[in-house]
N, CA, C and O of each residue as an XYZ file, in Angstrom:
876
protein
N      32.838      1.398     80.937
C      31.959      2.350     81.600
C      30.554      1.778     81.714
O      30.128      1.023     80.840
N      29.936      2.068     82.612
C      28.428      1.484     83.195
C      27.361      2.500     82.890
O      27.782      3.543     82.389
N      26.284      2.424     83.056
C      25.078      3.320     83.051
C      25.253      4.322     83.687
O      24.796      5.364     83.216
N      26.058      4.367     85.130
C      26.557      5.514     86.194
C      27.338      6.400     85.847
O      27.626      7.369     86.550
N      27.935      6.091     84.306
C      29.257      6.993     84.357
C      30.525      6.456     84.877
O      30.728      5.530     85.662
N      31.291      7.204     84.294
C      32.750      6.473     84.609
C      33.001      6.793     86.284
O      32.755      7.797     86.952
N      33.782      5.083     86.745
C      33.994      5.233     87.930
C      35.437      5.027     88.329
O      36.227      4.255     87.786
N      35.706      5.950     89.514
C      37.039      5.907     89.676
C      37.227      5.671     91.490
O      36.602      6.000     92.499
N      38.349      4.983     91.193
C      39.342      4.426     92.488
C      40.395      5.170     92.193
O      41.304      5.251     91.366
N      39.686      6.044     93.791
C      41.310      7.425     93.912
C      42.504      6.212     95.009
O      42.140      5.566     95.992
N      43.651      6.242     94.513
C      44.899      5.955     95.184
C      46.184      6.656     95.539
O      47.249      6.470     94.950
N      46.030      7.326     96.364
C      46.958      8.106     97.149
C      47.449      8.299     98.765
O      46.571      7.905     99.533
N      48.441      8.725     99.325
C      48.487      8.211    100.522
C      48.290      9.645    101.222
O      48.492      9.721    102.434
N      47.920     10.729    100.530
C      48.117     12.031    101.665
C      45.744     11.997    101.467
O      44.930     11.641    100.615
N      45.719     12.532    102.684
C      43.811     11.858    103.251
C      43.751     13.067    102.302
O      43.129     12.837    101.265
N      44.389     14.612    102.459
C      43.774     15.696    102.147
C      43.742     15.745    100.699
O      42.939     16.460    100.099
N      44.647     14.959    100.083
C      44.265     15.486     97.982
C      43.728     14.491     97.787
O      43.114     14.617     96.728
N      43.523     13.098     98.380
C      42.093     12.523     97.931
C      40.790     12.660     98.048
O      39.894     12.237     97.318
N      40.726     13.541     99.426
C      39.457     14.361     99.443
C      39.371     14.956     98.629
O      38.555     14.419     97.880
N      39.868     16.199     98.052
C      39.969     17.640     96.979
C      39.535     16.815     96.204
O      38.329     16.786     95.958
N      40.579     15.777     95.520
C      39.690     15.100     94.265
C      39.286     14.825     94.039
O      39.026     14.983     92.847
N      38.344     13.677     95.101
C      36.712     13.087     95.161
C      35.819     14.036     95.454
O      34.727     13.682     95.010
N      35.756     15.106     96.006
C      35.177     16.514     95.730
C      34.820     16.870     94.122
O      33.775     17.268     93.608
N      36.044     16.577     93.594
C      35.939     17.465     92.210
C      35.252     16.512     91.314
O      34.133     16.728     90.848
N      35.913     15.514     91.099
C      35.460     13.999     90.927
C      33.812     14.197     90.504
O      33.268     14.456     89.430
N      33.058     13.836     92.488
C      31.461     13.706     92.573
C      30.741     14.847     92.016
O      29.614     14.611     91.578
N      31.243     16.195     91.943
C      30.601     17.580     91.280
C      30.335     16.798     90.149
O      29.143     16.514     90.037
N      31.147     16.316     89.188
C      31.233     16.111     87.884
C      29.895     15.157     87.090
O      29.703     13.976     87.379
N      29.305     15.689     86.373
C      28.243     14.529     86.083
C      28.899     13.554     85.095
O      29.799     13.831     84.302
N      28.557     12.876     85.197
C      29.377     11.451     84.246
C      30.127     10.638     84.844
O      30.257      9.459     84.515
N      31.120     11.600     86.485
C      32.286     11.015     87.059
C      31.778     10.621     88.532
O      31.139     11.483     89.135
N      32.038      9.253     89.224
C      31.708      9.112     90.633
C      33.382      8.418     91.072
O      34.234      7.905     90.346
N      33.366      8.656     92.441
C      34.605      7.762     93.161
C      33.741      6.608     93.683
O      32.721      6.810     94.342
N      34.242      5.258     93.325
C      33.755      4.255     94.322
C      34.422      3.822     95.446
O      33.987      3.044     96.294
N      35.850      4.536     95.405
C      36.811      3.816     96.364
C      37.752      5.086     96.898
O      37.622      6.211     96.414
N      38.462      4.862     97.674
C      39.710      5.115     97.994
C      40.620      4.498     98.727
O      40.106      3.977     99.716
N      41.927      4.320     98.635
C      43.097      3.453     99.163
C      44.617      4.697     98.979
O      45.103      5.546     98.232
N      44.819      3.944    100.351
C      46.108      4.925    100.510
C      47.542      4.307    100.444
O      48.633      4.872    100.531
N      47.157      2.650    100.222
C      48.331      1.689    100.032
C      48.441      1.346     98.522
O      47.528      1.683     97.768
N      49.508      0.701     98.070
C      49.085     -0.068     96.807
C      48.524     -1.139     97.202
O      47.563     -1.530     96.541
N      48.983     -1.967     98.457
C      48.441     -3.030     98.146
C      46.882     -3.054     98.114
O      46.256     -3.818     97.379
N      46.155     -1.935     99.183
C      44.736     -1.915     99.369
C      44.393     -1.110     98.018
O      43.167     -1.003     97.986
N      44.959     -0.512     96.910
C      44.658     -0.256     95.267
C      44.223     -1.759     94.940
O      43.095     -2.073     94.558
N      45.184     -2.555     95.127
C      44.971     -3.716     93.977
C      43.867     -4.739     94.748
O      43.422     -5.661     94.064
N      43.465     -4.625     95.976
C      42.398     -5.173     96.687
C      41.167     -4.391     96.392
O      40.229     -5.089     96.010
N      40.952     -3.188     96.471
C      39.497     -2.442     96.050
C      39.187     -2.389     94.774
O      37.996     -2.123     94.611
N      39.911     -2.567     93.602
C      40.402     -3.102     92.413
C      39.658     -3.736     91.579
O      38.943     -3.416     90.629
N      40.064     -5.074     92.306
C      39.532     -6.294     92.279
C      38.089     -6.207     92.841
O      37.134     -6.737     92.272
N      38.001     -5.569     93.889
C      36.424     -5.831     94.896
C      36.006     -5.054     93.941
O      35.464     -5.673     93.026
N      36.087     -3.314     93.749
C      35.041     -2.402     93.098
C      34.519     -2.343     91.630
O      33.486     -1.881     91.146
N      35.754     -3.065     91.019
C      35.596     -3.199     89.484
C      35.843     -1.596     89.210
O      34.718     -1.180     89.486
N      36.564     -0.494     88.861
C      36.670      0.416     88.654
C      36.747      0.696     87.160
O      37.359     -0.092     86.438
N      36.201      1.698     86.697
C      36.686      1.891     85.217
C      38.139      2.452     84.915
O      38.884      2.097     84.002
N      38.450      3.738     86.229
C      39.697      4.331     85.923
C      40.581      3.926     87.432
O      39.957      3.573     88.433
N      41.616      4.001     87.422
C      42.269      3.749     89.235
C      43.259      5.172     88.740
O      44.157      5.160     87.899
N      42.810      6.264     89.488
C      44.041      6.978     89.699
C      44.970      6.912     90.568
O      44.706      7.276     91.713
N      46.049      6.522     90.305
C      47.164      6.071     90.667
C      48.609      7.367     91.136
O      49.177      8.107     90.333
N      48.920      7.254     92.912
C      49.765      7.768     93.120
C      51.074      7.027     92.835
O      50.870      5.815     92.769
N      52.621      7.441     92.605
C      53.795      6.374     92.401
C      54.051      6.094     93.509
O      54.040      4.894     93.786
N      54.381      7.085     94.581
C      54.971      6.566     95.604
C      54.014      6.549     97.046
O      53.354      7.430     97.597
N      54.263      5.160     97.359
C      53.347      4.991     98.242
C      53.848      3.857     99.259
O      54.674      3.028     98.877
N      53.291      3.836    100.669
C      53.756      2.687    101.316
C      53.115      1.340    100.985
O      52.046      1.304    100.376
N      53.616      0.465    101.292
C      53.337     -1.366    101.476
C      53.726     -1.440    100.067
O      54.844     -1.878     99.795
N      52.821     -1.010     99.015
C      53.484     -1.397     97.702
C      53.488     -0.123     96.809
O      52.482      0.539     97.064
N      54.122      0.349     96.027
C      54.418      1.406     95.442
C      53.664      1.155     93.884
O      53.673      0.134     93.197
N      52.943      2.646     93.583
C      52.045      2.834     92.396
C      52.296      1.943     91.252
O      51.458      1.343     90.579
N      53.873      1.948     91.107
C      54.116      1.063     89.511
C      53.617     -0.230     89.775
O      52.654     -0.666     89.145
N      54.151     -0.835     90.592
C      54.125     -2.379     91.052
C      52.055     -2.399     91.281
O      51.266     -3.157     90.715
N      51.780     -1.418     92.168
C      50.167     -1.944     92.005
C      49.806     -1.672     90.894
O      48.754     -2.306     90.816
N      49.929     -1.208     90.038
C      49.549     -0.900     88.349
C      49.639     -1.603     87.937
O      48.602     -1.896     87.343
N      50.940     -2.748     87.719
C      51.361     -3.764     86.925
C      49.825     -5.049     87.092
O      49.071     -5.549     86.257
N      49.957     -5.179     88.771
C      49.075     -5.935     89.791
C      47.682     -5.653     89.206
O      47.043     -6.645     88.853
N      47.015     -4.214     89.025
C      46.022     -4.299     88.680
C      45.290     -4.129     87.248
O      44.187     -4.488     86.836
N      46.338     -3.450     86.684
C      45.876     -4.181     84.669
C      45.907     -5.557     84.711
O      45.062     -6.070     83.977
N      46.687     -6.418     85.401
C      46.527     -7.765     85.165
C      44.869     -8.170     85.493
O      44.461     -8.950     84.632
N      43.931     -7.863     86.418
C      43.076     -8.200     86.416
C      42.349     -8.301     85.551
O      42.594     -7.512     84.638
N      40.956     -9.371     85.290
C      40.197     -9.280     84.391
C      37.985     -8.928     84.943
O      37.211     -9.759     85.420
N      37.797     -7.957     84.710
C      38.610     -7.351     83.838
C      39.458     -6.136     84.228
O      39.234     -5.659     85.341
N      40.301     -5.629     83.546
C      41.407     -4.783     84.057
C      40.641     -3.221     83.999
O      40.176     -2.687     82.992
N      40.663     -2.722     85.276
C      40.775     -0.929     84.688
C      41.552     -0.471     84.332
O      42.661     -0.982     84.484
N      41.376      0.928     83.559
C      42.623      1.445     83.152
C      43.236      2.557     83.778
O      42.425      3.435     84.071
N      44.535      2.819     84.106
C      45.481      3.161     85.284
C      45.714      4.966     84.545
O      46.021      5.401     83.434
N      45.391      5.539     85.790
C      46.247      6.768     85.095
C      46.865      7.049     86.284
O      46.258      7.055     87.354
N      48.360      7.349     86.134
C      49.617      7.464     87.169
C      49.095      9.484     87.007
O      48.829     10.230     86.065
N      49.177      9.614     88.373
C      48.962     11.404     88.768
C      50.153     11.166     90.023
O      50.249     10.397     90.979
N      51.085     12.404     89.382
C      52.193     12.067     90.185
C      53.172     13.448     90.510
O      53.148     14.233     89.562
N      54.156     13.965     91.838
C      54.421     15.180     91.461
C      55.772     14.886     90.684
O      56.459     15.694     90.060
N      55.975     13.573     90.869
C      57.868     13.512     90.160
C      56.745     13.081     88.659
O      55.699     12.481     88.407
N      58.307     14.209     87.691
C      58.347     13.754     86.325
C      59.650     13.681     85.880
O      60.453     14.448     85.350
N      59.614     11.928     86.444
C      60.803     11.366     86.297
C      60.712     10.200     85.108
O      59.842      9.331     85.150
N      61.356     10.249     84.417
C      61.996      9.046     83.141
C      61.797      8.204     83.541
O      61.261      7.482     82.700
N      61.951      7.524     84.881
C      62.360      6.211     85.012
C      61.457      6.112     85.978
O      61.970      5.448     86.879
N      60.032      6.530     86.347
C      58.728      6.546     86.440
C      58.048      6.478     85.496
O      57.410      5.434     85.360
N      57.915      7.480     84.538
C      57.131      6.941     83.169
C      57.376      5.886     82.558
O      56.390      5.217     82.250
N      58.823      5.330     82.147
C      58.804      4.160     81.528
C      58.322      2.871     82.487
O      57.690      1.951     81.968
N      58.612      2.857     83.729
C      57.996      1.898     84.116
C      56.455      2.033     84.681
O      56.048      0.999     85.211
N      55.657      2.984     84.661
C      54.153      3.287     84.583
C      53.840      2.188     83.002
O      53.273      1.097     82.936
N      54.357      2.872     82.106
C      54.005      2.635     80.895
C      54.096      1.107     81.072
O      53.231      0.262     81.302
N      55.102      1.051     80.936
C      55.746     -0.825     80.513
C      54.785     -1.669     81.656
O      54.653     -2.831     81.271
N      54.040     -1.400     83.021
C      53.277     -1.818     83.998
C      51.792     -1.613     82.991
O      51.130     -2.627     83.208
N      51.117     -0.812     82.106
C      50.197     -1.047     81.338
C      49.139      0.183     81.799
O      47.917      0.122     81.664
N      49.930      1.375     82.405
C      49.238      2.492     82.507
C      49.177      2.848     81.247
O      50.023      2.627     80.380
N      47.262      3.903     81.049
C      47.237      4.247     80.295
C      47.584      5.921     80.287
O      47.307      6.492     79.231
N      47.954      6.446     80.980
C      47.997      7.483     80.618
C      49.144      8.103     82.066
O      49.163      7.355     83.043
N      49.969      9.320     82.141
C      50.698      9.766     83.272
C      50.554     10.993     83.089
O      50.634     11.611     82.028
N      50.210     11.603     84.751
C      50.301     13.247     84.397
C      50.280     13.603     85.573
O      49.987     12.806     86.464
N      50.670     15.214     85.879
C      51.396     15.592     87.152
C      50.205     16.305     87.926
O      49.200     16.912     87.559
N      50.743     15.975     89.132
C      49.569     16.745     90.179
C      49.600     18.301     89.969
O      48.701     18.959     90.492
N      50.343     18.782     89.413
C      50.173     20.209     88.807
C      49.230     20.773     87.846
O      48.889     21.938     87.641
N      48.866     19.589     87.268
C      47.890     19.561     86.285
C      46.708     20.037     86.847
O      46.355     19.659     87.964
N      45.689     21.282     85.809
C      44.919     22.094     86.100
C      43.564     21.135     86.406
O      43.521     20.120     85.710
N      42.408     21.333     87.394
C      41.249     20.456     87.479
C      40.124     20.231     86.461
O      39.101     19.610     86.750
N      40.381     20.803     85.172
C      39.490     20.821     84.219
C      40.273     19.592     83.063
O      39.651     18.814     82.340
N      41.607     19.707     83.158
C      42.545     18.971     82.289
C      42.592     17.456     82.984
O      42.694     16.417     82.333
N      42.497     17.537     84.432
C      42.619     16.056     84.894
C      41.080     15.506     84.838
O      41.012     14.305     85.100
N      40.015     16.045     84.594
C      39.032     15.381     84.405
C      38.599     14.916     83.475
O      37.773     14.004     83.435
N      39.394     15.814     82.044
C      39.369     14.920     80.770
C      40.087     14.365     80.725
O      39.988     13.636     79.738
N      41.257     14.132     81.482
C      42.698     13.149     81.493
C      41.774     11.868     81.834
O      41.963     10.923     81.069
N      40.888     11.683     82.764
C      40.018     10.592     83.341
C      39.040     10.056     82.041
O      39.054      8.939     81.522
N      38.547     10.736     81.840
C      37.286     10.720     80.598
C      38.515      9.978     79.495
O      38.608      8.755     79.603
N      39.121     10.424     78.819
C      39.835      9.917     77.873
C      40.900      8.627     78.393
O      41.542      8.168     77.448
N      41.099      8.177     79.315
C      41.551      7.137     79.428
C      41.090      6.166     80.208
O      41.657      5.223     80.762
N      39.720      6.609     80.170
C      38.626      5.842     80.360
C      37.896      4.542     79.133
O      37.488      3.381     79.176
N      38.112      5.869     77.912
C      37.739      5.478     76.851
C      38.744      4.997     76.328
O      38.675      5.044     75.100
N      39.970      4.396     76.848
C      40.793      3.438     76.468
C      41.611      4.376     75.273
O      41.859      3.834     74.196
N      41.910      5.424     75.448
C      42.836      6.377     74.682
C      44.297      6.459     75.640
O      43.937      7.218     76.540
N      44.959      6.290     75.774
C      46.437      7.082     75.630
C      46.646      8.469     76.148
O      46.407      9.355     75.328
N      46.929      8.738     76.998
C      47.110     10.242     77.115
C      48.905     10.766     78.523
O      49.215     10.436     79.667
N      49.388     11.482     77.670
C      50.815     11.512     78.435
C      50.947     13.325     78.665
O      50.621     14.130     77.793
N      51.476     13.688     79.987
C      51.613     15.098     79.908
C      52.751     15.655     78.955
O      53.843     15.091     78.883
N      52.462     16.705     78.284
C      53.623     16.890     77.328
C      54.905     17.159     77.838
O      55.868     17.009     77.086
N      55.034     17.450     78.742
C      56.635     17.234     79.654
C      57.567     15.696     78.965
O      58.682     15.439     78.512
N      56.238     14.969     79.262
C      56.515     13.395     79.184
C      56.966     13.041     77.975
O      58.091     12.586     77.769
N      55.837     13.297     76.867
C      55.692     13.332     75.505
C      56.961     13.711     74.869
O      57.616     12.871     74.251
N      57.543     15.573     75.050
C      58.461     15.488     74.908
C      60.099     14.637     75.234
O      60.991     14.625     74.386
N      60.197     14.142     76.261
C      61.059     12.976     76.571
C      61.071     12.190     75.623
O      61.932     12.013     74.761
N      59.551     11.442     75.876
C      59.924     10.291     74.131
C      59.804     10.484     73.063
O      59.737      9.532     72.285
N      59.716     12.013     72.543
C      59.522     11.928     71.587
C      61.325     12.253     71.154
O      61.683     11.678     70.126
N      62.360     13.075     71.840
C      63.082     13.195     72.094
C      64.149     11.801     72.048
O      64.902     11.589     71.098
N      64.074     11.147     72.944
C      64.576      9.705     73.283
C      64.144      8.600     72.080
O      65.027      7.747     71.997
N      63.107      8.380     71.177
C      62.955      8.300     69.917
C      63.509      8.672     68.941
O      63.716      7.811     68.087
N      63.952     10.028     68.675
C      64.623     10.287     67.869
C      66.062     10.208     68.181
O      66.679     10.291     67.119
N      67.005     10.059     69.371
C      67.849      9.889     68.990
C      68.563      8.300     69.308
O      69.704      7.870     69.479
N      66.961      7.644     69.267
C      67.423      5.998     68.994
C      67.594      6.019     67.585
O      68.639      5.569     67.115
N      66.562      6.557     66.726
C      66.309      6.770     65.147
C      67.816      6.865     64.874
O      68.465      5.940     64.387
N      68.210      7.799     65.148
C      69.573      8.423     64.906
C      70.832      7.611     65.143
O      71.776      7.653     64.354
N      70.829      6.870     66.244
C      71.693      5.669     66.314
C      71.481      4.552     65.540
O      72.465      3.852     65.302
N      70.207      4.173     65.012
C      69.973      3.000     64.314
C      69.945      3.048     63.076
O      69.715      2.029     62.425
N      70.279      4.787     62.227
C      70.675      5.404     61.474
C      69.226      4.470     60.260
O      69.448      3.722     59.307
N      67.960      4.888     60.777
C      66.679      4.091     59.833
C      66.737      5.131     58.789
O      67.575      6.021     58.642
N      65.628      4.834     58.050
C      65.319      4.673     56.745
C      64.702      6.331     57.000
O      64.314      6.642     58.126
N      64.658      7.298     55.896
C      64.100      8.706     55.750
C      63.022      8.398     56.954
O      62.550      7.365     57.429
N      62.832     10.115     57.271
C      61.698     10.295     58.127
C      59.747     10.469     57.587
O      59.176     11.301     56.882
N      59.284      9.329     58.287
C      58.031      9.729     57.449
C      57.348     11.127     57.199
O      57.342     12.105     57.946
N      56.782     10.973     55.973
C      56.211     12.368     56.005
C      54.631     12.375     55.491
O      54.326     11.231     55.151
N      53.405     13.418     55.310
C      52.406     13.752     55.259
C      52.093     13.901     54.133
O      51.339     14.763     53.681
N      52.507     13.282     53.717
C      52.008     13.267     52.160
C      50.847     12.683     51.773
O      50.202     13.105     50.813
N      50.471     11.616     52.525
C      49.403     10.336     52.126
C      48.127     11.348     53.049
O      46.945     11.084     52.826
N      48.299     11.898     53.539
C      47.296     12.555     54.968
C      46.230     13.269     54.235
O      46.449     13.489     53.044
N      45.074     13.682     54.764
C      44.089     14.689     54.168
C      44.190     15.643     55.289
O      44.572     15.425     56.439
N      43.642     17.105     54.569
C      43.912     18.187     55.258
C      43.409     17.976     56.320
O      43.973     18.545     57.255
N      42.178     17.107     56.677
C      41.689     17.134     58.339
C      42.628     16.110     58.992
O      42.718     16.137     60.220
N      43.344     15.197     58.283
C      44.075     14.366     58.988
C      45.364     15.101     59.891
O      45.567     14.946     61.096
N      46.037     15.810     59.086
C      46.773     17.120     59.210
C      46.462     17.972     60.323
O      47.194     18.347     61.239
N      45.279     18.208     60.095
C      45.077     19.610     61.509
C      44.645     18.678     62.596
O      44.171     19.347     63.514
N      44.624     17.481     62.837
C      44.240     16.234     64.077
C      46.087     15.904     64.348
O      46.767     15.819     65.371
N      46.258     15.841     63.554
C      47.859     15.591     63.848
C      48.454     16.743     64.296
O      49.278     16.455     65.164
N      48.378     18.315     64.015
C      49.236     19.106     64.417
C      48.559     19.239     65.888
O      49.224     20.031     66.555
N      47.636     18.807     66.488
C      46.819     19.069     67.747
C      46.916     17.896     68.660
O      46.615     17.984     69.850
N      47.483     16.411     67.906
C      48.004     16.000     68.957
C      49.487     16.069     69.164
O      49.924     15.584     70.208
N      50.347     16.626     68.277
C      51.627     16.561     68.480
C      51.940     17.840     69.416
O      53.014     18.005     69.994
N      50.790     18.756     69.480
C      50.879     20.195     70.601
C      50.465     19.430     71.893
O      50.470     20.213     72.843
N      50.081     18.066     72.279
C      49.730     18.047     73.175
C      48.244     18.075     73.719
O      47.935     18.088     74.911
N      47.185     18.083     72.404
C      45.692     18.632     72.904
C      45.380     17.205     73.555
O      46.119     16.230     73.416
N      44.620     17.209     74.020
C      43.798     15.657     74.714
C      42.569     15.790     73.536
O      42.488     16.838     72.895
N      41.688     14.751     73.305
C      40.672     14.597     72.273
C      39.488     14.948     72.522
O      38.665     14.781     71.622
N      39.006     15.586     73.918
C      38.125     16.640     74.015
C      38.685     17.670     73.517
O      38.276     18.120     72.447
N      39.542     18.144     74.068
C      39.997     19.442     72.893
C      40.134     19.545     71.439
O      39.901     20.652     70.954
N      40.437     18.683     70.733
C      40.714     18.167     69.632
C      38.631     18.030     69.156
O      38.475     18.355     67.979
N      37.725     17.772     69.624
C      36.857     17.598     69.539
C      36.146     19.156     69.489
O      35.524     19.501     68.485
N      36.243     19.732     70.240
C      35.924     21.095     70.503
C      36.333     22.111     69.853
O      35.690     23.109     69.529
N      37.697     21.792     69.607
C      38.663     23.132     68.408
C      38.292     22.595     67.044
O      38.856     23.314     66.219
N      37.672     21.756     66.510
C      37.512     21.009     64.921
C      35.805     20.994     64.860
O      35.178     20.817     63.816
N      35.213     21.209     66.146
C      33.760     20.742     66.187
C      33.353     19.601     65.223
O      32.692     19.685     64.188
N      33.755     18.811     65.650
C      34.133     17.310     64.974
C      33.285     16.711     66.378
O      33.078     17.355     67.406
N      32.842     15.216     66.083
C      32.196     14.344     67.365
C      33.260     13.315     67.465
O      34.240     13.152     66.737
N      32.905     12.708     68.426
C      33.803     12.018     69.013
C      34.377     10.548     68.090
O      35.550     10.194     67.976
N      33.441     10.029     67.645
C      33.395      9.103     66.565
C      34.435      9.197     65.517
O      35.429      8.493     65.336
N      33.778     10.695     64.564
C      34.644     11.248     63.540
C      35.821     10.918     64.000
O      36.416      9.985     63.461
N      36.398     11.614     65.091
C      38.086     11.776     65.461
C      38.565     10.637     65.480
O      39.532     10.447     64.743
N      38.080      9.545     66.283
C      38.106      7.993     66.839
C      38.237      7.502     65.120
O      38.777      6.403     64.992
N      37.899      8.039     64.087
C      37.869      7.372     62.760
C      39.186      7.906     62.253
O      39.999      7.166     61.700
N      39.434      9.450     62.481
C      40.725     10.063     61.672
C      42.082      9.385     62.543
O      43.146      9.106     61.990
N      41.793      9.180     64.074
C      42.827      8.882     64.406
C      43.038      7.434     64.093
O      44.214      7.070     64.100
N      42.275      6.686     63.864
C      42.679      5.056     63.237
C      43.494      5.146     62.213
O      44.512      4.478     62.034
N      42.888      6.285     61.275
C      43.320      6.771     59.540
C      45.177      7.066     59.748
O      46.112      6.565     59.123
N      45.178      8.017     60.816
C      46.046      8.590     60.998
C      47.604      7.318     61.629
O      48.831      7.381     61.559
N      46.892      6.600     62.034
C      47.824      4.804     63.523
C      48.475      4.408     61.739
O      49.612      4.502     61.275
N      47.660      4.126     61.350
C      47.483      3.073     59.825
C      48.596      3.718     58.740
O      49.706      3.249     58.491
N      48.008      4.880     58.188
C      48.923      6.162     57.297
C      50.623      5.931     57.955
O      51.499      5.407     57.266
N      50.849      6.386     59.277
C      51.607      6.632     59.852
C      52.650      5.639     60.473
O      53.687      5.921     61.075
N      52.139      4.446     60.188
C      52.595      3.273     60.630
C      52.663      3.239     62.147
O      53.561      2.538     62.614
N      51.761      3.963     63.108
C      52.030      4.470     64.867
C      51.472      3.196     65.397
O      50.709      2.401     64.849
N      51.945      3.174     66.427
C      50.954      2.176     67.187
C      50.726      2.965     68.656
O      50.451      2.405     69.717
N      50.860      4.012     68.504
C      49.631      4.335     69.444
C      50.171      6.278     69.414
O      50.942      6.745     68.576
N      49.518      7.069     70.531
C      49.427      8.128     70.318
C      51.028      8.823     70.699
O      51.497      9.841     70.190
N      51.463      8.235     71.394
C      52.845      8.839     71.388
C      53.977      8.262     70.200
O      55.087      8.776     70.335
N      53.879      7.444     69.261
C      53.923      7.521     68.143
C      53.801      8.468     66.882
O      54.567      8.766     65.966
N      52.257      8.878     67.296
C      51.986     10.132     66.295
C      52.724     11.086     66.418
O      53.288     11.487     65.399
N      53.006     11.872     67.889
C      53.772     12.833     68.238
C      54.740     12.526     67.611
O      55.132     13.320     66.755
N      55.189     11.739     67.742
C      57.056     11.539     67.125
C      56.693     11.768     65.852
O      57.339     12.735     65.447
N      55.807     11.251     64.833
C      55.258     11.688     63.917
C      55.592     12.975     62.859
O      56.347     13.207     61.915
N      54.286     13.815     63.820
C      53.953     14.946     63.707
C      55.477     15.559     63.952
O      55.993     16.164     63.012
N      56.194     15.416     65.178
C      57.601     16.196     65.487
C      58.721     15.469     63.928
O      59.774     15.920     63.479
N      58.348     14.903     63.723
C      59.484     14.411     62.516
C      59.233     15.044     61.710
O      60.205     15.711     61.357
N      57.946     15.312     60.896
C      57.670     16.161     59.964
C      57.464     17.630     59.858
O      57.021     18.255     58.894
N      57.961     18.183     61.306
C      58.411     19.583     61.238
C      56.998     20.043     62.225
O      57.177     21.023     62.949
N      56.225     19.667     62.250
C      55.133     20.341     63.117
C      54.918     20.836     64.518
O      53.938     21.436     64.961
N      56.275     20.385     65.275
C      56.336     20.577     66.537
C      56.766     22.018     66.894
O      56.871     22.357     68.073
């Protein structure tokens, strides 16, 4: 992020919801659009030219399709980070968003106050999945667990009570403005419990915790 605030490259192919959202977008203080592209391939060209902090990313699109320009444009250096906004919530879209090096996926249904912290937080290089999604892997996790017949399920024992109420709020799904706002905690603090929490938990990243938190009964 720059002195301007976080900047975003809208990518979608219908003219009218990239307007709405660069509308909502420029209202926002902190948030500007520098770009828009209605191809992938012209995503991974304005990309490269604009230097973007966030690229919101449609999946399906002509010349090259969202996953494939995602893959195309985390590779850059330096890379922005990708959030897939999409109306399919399909399996076999998320895993390949993900495995392409998006940070975050969530549906065009999603309310305009929720997709602007969806931006803000995976801006700040956080992780963020709609719980539709979440549930899938957290789901599809456990019954790899279950085939690979591992070792007891971790549990909360090692945790402190604030570690605990950060964990039952991301395994509901909160994003870390919310999580910030319901604990009146700063942003830092959380950024410290959730390291506490990767480490404790053995996670490597936030959809980890969920599986987590859902293993130890909290879901």
């Amino acid at each position: 992020m720059t002195s301007q605030g976080v900047r975003v490259l809208l990518v979608d192919d219908e003219p009218l919801f990239r307007e709405t959202v660069k509308e909502l977008i420029d209202a926002t203080p902190g948030l500007s659009v520098v770009g828009e592209a209605a191809t992938g391939r012209a995503a991974v060209e304005l990309a490269a030219e604009r230097q973007p902090d966030v690229v919101l990313m449609d999946v399906r699109m002509p010349d090259l399709d969202g996953i494939a320009a995602t893959e195309r444009i985390t590779a850059l250096q330096p890379a922005p980070h990708v959030l897939v906004l999409t109306t399919f919530d399909l399996d076999d879209h998320v895993y390949r968003a993900l495995r392409a090096g998006a940070g975050g996926f969530v549906l065009k249904s999603i309310t305009p106050p929720r997709l602007l912290d969806a931006i803000v937080t995976v801006a700040a290089g956080e992780s963020l999945l709609a719980p539709s999604v979440t549930r899938r892997l957290i789901a599809t996790s456990l019954r790899q667990q279950a085939l690979r017949q591992q070792a007891p399920r971790r549990t909360l024992d090692d945790l402190t009570r604030r570690e605990r109420e950060i964990l039952l709020l991301v395994t509901q799904g909160r994003s870390n403005v919310e999580i910030q706002a319901e604990l009146h905690i700063s942003r830092g603090t959380l950024k410290t419990h959730m390291g506490n929490l990767l480490t404790k938990l053995n996670a490597r990243d936030r959809a980890q915790l969920v599986i987590a938190g859902y293993e130890a009964g909290l879901a």
